[in-house]
N, C-alpha and C positions, 0 to 999 in steps of 0.2 A: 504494500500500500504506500502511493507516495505521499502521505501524510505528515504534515511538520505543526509545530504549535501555531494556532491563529491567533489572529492580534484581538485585540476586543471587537473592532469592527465587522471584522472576517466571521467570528464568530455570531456578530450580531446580525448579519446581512443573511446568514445562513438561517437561523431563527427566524428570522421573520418570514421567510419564505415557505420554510416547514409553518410556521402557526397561519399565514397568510392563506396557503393553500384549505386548511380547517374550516377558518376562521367567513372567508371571503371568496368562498371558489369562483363566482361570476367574475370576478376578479381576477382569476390565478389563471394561467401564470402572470407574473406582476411587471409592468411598466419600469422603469429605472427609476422616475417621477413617485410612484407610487409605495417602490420599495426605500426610496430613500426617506419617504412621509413614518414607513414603519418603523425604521430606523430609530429615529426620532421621538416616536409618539409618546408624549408623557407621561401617559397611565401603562401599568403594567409592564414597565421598564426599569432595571435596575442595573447600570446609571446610565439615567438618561443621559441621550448624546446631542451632537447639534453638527453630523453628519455633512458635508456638502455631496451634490449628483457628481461630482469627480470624484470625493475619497470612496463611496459605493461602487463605482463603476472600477477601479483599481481593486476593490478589498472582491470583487465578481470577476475580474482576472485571474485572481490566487486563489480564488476557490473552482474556477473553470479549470486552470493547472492541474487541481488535485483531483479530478475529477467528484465535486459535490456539487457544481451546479453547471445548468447545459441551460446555453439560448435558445429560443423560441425562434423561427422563423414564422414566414410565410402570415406577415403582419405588416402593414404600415409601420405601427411600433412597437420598437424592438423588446421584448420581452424575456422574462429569464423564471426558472422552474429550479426545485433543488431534487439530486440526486444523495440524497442525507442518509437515509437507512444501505443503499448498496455501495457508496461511496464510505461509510465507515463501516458497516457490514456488523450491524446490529437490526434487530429487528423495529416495527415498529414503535411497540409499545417503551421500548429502550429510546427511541428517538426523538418521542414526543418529551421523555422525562428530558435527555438532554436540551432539549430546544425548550423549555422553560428552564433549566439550570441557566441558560445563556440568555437568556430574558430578562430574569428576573434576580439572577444570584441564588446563592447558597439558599435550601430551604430544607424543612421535615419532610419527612413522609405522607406524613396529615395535608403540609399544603399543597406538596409535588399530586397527590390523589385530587386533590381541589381544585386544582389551574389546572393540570391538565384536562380536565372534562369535555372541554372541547375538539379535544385531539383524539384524546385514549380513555374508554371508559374501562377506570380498572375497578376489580370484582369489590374489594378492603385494603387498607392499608399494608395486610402482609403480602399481597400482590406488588406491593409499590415497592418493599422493601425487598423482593424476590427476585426481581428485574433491576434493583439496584447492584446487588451483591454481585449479580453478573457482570453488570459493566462494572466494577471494580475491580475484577479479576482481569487481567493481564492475560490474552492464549498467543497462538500462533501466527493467527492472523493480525491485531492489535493488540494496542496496549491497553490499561486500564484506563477508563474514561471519565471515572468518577471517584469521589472520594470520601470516608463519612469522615467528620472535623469532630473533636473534642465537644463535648458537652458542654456550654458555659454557664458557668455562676448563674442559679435561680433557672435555669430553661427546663423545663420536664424532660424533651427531645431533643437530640444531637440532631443537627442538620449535613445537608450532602452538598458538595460541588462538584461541578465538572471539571476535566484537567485538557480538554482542548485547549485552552488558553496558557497550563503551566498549571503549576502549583499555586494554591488560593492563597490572597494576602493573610500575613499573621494574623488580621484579626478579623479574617474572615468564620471565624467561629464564635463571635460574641453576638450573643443572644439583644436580636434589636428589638423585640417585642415587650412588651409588658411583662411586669415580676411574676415569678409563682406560674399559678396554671389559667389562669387567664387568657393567655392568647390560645393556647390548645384547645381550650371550651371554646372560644371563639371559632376556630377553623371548623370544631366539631359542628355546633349552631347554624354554622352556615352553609357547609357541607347538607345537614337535614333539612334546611331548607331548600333547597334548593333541589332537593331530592323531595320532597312534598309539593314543589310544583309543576316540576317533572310527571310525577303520580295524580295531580291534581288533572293536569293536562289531558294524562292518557284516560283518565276516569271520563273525562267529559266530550272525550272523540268515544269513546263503549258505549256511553246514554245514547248519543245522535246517533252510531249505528244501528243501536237497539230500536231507538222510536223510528229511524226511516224503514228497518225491516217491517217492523209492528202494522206502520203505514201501509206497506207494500202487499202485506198480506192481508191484512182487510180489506185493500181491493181488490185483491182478487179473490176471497172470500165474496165481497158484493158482487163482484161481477159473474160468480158460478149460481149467486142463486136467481 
């Protein structure tokens, strides 16, 4: 694999494209214009950047090099797709965790299972923590891709990064959340919610199919007799 450590950008242009495609497929594959807006985009980014369409188009160079992302033709404009899971040769559910490790930085288990929802629906937490242990292990093909960092002072949960970029800054293990167990209930909170509207949703597409059969069959019940 010709793979070398990516800069932040490299990393971060590659991430957007993996979440981009998810997130915006009418979209995908993305515009130069477009990906350099994700780059950028202030929520759900950690550290936000302020990207120019030249450092994008150079940091889509070194990732075209290493084969993880391929142009689009056969467009007015010019477009670009990433090749993420067979260019690093991990599976999906592995590449969505990475593509929010690059997102967003170091996170738990609890949140990597939370943000990813829109990429990778995984089963529990010990699912998230199953497909980490993998990309941490080093085979034949690559190396380890992820890392879990020290537990810090007050955090219930050690958090994980990825090592596309190197080795995570020293204090990339310091607990930015709230003391105690506060922020864990939080992620949990919101995780169930969001799973209650998910369930909410599908309950009320089952009603409407229910009452349009009900419908459908009382007319044609009226119309047999």
């Amino acid at each position: 694999m010709s793979l070398r450590t990516l800069s932040a950008l490299e990393a971060r242009v590659l991430a957007v494209l993996v979440e981009k495609e998810s997130t915006v497929p009418d979209s995908y594959p993305l515009s130069l214009n477009a990906l350099t807006l994700g780059c950028n985009q202030k929520t759900a980014r950690e550290p936000v950047m302020n990207a120019s369409e030249a450092d994008a188009l150079l940091a889509l160079e070194e990732l075209k090099a290493m084969h993880l992302v391929n142009t689009v033709s056969g467009s007015r404009v010019v477009r670009f797709e990433h090749n993420g899971a067979r260019g690093l040769g991990v599976p999906g559910a592995g590449l969505a965790l990475l593509t929010l490790l690059m997102l967003r930085g170091p996170q738990t288990t609890a949140e990597l299972r939370l943000h990813t929802e829109r990429l990778h629906r995984f089963a529990d937490v010990s699912s998230v923590e199953g497909f980490l242990e993998e990309l941490a292990e080093a085979t034949e093909r690559r190396p380890a891709f992820v890392v879990k960092l020290a537990r810090a002072p007050g955090a219930r949960e050690a958090r994980w990064a990825h090592l596309l970029s190197g080795e995570p800054a020293a204090d990339a293990g310091v607990y930015a959340g709230p003391p105690g167990a506060s922020a864990a209930q939080d992620e949990d909170i919101a995780f169930l919610r969001a799973e209650q509207q998910r369930m909410g949703k599908e309950l009320e597409q089952l009603k409407a199919l229910v009452q349009r059969m009900a419908a459908e069959l009382g007319m044609d019940a009226g119309g047999a007799i």
